[in-house]
N, C-alpha and C positions, 0 to 999 in steps of 0.2 A: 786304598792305594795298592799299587801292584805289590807282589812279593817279589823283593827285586833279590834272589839268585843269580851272582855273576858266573859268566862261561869260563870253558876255562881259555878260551883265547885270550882273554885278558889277561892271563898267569902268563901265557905263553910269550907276548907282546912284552909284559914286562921286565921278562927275566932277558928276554933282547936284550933289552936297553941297559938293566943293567946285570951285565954277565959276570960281576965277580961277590952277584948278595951270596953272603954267607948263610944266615936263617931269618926265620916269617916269625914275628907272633901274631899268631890267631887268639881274637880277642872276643869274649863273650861278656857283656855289662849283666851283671844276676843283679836282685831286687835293690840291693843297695847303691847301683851305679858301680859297685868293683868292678873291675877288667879281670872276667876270669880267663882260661883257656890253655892254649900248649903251643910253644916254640918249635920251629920243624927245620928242619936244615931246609934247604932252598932248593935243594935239587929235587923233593918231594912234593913242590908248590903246587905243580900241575896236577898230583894224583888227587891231592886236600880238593884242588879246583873240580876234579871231574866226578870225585865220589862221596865228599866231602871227608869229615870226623866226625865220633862220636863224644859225648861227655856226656855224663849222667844228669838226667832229669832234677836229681838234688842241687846240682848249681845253683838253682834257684829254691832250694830250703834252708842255704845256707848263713848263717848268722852272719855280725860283720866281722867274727875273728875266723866265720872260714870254717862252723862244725856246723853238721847237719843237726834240722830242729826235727827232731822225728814226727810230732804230733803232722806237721804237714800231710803226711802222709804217702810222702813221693820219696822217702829215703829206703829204710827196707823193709818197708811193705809192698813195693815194688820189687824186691831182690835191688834196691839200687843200679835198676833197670839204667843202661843206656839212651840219648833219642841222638838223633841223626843232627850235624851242625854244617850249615852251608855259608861258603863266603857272600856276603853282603856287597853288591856291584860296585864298584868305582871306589873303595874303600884303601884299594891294596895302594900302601905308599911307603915312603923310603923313611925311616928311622934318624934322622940327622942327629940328637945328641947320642948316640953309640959311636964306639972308639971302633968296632969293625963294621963294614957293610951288611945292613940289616934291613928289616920289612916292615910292614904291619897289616891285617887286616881286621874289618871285622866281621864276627860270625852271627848268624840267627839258629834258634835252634827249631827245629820239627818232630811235632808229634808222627810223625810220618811222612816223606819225602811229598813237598806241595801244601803241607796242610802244619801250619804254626802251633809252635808250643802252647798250650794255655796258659803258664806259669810264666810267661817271658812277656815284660814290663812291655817290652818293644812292641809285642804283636799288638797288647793293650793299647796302647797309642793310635796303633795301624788301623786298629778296629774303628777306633773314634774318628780318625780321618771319613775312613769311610762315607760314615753317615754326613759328610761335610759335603761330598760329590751327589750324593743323592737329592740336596738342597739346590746343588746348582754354583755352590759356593770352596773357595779355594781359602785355607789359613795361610796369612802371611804372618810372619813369625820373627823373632829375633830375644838370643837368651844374652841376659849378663851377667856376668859372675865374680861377684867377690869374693877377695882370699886372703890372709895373710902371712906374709914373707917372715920366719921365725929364724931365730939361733940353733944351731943344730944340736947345741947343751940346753938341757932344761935346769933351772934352778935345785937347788937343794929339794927344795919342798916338793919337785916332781912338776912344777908347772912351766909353763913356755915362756920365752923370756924376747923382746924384739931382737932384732938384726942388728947385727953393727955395720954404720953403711960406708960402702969400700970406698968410699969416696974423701971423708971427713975422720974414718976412724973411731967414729963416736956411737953410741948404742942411742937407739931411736927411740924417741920420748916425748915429741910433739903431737897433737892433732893438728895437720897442715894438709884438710883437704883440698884438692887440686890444685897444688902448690908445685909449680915446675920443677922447682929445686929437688925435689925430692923425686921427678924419675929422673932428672940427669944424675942422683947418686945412684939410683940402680939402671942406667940408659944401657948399659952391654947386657944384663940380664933380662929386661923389657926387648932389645932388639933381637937378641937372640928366641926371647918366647914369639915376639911376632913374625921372625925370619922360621923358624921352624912349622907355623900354622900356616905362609904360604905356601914352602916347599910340601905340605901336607893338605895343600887347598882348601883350608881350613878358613875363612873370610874375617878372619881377627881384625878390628879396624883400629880401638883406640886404648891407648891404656892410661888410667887417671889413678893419684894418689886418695884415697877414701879419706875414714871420719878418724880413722886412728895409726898412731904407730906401727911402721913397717904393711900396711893395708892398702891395695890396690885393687883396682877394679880393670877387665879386661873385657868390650864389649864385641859382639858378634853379628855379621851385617842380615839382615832381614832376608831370608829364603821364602819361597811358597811349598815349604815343603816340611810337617812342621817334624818329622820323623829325622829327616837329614837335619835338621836346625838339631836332634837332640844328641843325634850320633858325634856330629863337630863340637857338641857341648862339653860330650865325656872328652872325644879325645884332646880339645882345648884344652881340660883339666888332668891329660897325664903330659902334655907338652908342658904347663908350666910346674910340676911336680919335680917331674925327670930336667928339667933345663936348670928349677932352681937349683936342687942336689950337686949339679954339674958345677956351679956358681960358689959353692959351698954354703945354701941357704937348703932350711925347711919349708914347703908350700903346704898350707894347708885350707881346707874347705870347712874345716868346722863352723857349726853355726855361731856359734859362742865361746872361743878359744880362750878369751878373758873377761872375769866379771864384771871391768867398771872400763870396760872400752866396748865400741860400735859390736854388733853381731857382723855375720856374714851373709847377704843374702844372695839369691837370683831370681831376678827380676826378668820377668818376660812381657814383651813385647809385641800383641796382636791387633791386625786388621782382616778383614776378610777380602777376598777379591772375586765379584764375578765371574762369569764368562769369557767377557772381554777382558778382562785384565783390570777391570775400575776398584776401585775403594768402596763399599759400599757404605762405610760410615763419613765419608767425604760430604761437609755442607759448610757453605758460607757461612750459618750462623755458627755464634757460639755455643749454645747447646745445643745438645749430642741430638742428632736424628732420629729418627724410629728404631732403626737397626740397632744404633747404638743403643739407645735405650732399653732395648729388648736384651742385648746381651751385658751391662749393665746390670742389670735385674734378674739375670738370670747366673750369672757369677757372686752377686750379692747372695741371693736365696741358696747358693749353694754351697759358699767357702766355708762354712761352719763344717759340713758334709766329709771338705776334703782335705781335712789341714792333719788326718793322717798321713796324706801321701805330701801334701805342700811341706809339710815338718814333720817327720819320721822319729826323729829321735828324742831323747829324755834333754841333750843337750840343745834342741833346737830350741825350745820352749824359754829358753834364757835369754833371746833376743830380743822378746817381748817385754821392752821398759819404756817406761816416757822418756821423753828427749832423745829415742835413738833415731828417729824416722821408721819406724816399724807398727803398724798399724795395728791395733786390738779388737777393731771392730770391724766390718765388711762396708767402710766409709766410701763415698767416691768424689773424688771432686776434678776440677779444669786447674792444671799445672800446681800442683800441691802437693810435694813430696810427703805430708805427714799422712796421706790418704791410702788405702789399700789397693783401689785401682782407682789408677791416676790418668788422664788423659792430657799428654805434654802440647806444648806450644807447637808451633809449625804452621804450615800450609795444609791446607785442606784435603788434598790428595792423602798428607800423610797423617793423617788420623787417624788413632790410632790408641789400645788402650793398654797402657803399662800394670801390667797384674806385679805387687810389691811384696807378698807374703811368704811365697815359697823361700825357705832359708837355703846355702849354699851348698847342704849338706841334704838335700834331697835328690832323687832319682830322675831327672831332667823327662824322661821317658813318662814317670807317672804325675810326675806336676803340672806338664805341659798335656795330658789327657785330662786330668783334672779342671783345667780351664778350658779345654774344647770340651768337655763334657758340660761344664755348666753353661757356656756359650749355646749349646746345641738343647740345654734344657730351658733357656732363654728364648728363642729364637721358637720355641714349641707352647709355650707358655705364656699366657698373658699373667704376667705376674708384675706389683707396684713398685718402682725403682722411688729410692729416699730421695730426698731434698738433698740436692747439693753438699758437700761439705765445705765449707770456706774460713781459714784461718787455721789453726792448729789444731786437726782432729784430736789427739789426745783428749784436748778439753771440750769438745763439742759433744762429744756422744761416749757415753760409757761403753767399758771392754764386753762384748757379748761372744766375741770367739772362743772356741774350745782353748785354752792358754795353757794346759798342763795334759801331757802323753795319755795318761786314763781318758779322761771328758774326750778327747779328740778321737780315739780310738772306739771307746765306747759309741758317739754318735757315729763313727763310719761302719761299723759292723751293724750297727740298726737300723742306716741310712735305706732306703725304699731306692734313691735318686742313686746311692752305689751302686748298690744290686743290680740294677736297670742297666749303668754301663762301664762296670767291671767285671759283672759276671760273677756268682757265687764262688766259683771253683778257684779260682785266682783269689779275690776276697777271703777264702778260707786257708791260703797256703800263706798271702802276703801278711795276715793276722798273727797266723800261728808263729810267724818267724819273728817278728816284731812282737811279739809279746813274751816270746821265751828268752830273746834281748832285754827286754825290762824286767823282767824277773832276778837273770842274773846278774844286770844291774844292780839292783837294790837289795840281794845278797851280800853285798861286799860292804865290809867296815872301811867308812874314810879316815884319811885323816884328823879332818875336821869333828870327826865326830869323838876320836880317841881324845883331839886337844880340849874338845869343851867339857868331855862327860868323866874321864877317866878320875879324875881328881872331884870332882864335885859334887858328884852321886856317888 
C-alpha cells in the first residue's frame, strides 16, 4: 500500500476551519500499541506538516514502562540516533474530550525520508498488505475490542475492583452479557465514546455489555484497508481511555484484568475482495470454498507461529481457560464462538472469517499481519485444513497452542514462516524487547508469593 505522507495543505485547510486549536498531539503507536510522540502548539502544525519531527529510533526499543531495552540494539549503539517522523494523511482531527481546543494526529517514522522504519509495527503490516495486491486480492477487515470499565481506587490488596454504575449506585457484580440494562447505566459514557469516534471518523458502530462485570465490547465497521482498520483501532482505544477518565471511570485493555472473570480479547474480522469489489470467500453452500479453505489452513498451520504477536504479554496467557470462549487450539468451525476462527452466520456476500485469539492487549498493527501473514501463507500452500469443529471445542480437541510467554516465544523466534514475513531485523528488536519485559517481570516478589511462602518454609 502506498506510504501515505500527508501535505501540508491539509494542516493548512485545517487550521482554517479551526482557528482557535491551541495544540497537536503527534502520535506515534511503538511495539506495544502506546501512543508515543510530542504535543506542539498549533501555530507550528504547518512546519511538523512540511518538514516533519524527529524522535529517536528507540521508540520502538522501548519496554511498556517506557525504558530503552538496550540488547535491541537501536538505543546507544546508535548514539540513540534520531529518524525522521511524518504525519500520516487524513489523520489530523479534533480532540473532543479536552477542556481546551486541541488536535491529533498520527505519525510514521522513516529510516530516511520515502523509505520506512524497519522497527515500526505499522510499516510490518504495510509490507504484508503488499503481497495482498500482487495476488490481485484486497483484505477487508473489521477489529473488535473488549475492555473493562474499573473503579479508579484499586482494593487494599492492589487489584481492580468493578465500577459503581452512576445509574443504580451500586458496584457491578453481575455477568449480564448483552443485557440492555447495563448500557443504559453507562448510556452518557458509551454516547460520549461513540460521539467522540464520529467526530474523529472513527467507524465505531456498536457497543454491547460482555461476559463480566463492568465489561463491554465496542465493535468497528469493516474497511478495505487493513492498515487504516489498525490505526482507528489504537485511537478507538485512547477515545474510550480519555472519555472514561472524563466519566470518572478506569478503561482498561488488559488481557486478563481478573482471575475468575472473562479475559479481554480482539477479535478480527476478514474477507478478501477482488478486483471488482466481490467476496471471494462468498458461496451458497455451507462449507467454506476453495479460498476459504486455503486461508483456513493456512491460519491454522500458522497461529501456533504467532501467538507472540496475537499475545505478547505474560498477562495475556491467563485468558486461556475453559468455559471462557477462548480457544486453545487452532480449531475452526461455521458460527461457534468456542472455535479459534470462526466463520459467523449471514449472507453469503459477507463471509467472512472471525480470527478469536489475539487478546485485547496486543499490538492491532502486529496481530492483524500476523493473520494476513498466515492468510498469504495459506493461499501459497496446499496445506490439509481439520475437520470441522462442532459443539464445544474445548472438549473436542486438546490444547496444542503455545499457552504460556516461553513456548510462544520460543516457536516465534524459530519460526522459518516468521522470518519469511517479519523480517529478521524487526524479529530481533521485537524479541529483545519482550523478553527483557519478562525477565523484569519475574524478578519481582508478589504478593502471593510472601502470603504462601513467608510462614511456611
Amino acid at each position: 500500500m502506498p506510504h501515505t505522507i500527508a501535505l501540508s495543505s491539509e494542516a493548512e485547510a485545517f487550521l482554517a476551519v479551526h482557528p482557535d486549536l491551541v495544540s497537536v498531539d503527534l502520535l506515534l503507536p511503538d511495539q506495544h500499541g502506546v501512543l508515543r510522540g510530542k504535543r506542539v502548539p498549533a501555530h507550528e502544525l504547518v512546519k511538523v506538516y512540511q518538514h516533519g519531527i524527529f524522535l529517536p529510533g528507540s521508540v520502538f526499543a522501548l519496554d511498556i514502562n517506557g525504558n530503552t531495552v538496550e540488547s535491541t540494539g537501536i538505543g546507544f549503539d546508535t548514539g540513540d540516533c534520531d529518524q525522521p517522523c511524518r504525519p500520516i494523511a487524513s489523520s489530523l482531527t479534533i480532540v473532543p474530550w479536552q477542556d481546551k481546543p486541541m488536535a491529533q494526529c498520527l505519525l510514521t517514522m522513516e529510516q530516511e525520508p520515502g523509505t520506512p522504519y524497519f522497527a515500526n509495527p505499522r510499516h510490518v503490516l504495510d509490507r504484508t498488505c503488499d503481497q495482498f495486491e500482487a495476488l490481485g486480492y484486497t483484505p477487508m477487515v473489521a477489529v473488535e475490542l473488549e475492555f473493562y470499565l474499573t473503579d479508579t481506587e484499586r482494593l487494599n490488596s492492589g487489584q481492580l475492583q468493578p465500577p459503581i454504575s452512576p445509574l443504580t449506585g451500586l458496584r457491578e457484580a453481575d455477568t449480564q452479557v448483552y443485557a440492555v440494562d447495563n448500557i443504559d447505566d453507562y448510556s452518557a459514557l458509551l454516547d460520549d465514546i461513540i460521539n467522540a469516534a464520529q467526530l474523529q471518523n472513527i467507524p465505531a458502530s456498536t457497543a454491547v455489555a460482555e461476559y463480566a462485570p463492568g465489561q463491554f465490547e465496542v465493535n468497528l465497521q469493516h474497511v478495505a484497508n487493513p492498515v487504516l482498520a489498525c490505526d482507528q483501532a489504537l485511537l478507538l482505544k485512547r477515545i474510550i481511555k480519555s472519555v472514561s477518565r472524563k466519566h470518572g471511570f478506569s478503561a482498561t485493555f488488559m488481557a486478563k484484568p481478573y482471575a475468575d472473570q472473562a479475559g479481554s480479547g480482539m477479535h478480527i474480522h476478514m474477507s478478501l475482495l477482488d478486483s471488482q469489489g466481490h467476496n471471494v470467500f462468498a458461496s451458497q453452500q455451507c462449507q467454506p470454498n476453495a479460498l476459504l479453505t486455503q486461508t483456513l489452513a493456512g491460519l491454522q498451520h500458522t497461529m501456533g507461529d504467532t501467538m507472540a504477536l496475537l499475545c505478547p504479554k505474560v498477562n495475556s496467557y491467563r485468558r486461556f481457560q475453559p468455559d471462557f470462549f477462548v480457544a486453545m487450539a487452532p480449531t475452526w468451525g461455521i458460527d461457534n464462538r468456542t472455535v479459534a476462527l470462526r466463520i459467523p452466520n449471514g449472507p453469503a456476500t459477507a463471509r467472512r472469517i472471525e480470527h478469536r485469539v489475539a487478546g485485547a492487549d496486543a499490538n492491532p498493527y502486529l496481530a492483524m499481519a500476523a493473520l494476513l501473514a498466515g492468510t498469504l501463507h495459506g493461499l501459497s500452500n496446499d496445506l490439509p485444513l481439520s475437520v470441522q469443529t462442532t459443539g464445544n471445542g474445548a472438549l473436542q480437541q486438546a490444547p496444542s497452542l503455545p499457552l504460556n510467554w516461553v513456548d510462544a516465544y520460543a516457536k516465534f523466534e524459530h519460526s522459518e514462516f516468521a522470518q519469511t514475513y517479519f523480517g529478521g531485523d524487526f524479529m530481533k528488536v521485537y524479541g529483545a524487547v519482550q523478553r527483557q519485559e519478562y525477565v523484569d517481570f519475574n524478578s519481582q516478589v508478589s504478593r502471593l508469593e510472601i502470603d504462601w511462602y513467608q510462614r511456611t518454609l
